[in-house]
N, C-alpha and C positions, 0 to 999 in steps of 0.2 A: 534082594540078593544079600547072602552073609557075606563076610569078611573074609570065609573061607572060601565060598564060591568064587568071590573077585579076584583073591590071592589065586586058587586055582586056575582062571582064566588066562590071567595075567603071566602065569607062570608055562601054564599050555604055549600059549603063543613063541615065549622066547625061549622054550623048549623043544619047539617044532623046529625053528630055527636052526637051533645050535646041533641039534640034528643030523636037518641037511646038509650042513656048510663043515661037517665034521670036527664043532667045536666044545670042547670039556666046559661045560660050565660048575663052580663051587655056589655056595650058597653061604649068606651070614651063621647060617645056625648050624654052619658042618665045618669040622676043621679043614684048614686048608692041604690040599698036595699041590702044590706047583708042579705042571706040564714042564715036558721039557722045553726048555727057551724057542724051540725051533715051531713050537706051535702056536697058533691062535687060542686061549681058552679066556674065559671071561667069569666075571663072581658078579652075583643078583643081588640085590637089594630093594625091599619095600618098604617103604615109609610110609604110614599115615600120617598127616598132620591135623585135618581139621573136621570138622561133621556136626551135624545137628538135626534139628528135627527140620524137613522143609516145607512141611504144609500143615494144616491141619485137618482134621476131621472130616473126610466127606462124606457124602448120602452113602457110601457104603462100610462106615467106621472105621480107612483103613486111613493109615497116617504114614507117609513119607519120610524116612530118613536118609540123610545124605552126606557122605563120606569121603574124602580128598584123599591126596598125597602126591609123593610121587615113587616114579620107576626107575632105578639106575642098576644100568648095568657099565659095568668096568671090563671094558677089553683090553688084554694082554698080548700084545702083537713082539716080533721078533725086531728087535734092533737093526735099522740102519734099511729100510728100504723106503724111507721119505714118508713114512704112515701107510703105506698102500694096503697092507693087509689088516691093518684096524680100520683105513675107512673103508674098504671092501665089506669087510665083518660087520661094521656098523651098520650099514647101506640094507646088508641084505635086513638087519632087526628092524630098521626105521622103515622098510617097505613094508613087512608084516604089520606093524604097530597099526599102518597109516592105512593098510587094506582092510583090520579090522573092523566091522560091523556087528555091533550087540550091545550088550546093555552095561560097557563100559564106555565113557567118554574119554580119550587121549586127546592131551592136545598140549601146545607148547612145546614139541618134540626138536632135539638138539644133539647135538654131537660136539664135543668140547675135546681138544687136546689136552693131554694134562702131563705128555714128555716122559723122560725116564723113568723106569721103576724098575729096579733091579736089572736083570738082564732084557729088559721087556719095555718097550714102548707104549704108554697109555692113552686110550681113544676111548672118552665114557659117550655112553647114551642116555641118555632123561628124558621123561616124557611126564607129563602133572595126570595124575587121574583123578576119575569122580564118577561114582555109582550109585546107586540109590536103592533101600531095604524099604521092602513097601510090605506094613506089619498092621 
C-alpha cells in the first residue's frame, strides 16, 4: 500500500464519521474557517514518523516496507457542557477506528482533554498506525 492509499483510507474512515454525526472537519493543508462556536467540528492530522524495509527478499522478489505514525484528530466541542459533546464526537471516531479491518494496523487509541481553546472545548483523538508497501 502507498502513502497515498493509507492517507486515503485513513482519511475515508474519519470522513464517514464526521459525516454522519454532522461534523465540519479542516484539514492541516487547508486554511482554516472556524464553525460557529455552537457546533462540533474537528481539524485532521497525519504524521509519519518512522518506516523501513521489513523483510527481505522472498521466493517471489518481493520486499516488505513498513511505515508508522500517527492519527490526530482535534475536536472542537462548545463551551461549558462538562465535555459531553467532544466525548460523544470522540466516541463515535474511536468506534470506527477500532471497527476497522484491513490492511491498516491502529492501535494505542486514546482520547486526551486538552481544555480551552478559544471559544471551544478540546477533546483530541490519537491513534499510532502502521502499514506495509509490499514492492
Amino acid at each position: 500500500m502507498t502513502t497515498d492509499e493509507a492517507r486515503d483510507i485513513m482519511f475515508d474512515i474519519i470522513q464517514t464519521v464526521a459525516t454522519a454525526q454532522n461534523i465540519q472537519l479542516t484539514f492541516t493543508d487547508v486554511p482554516v474557517t472556524v464553525p460557529s462556536s455552537n457546533l462540533v467540528w474537528g481539524r485532521l492530522t497525519l504524521r509519519h514518523a518512522e518506516g523501513g524495509q521489513g523483510s527481505l527478499t522472498g521466493g517471489l522478489g518481493t520486499v516488505r516496507y513498513d511505515a508508522t505514525g500517527t492519527l490526530w484528530l482535534q475536536l472542537f466541542a462548545p463551551k461549558g457542557d462538562g465535555y459531553t459533546a467532544g466525548y460523544q464526537a470522540a466516541q463515535h471516531f474511536l468506534n470506527a477506528l477500532r471497527k476497522y479491518r484491513g490492511s491498516i494496523w491502529f492501535r494505542n487509541m486514546r482520547v486526551m482533554e486538552r481544555g480551552e481553546d478559544g471559544a471551544f472545548e478540546r477533546v483530541d483523538v490519537l491513534t499510532e498506525f502502521e502499514y506495509s508497501d509490499i514492492q
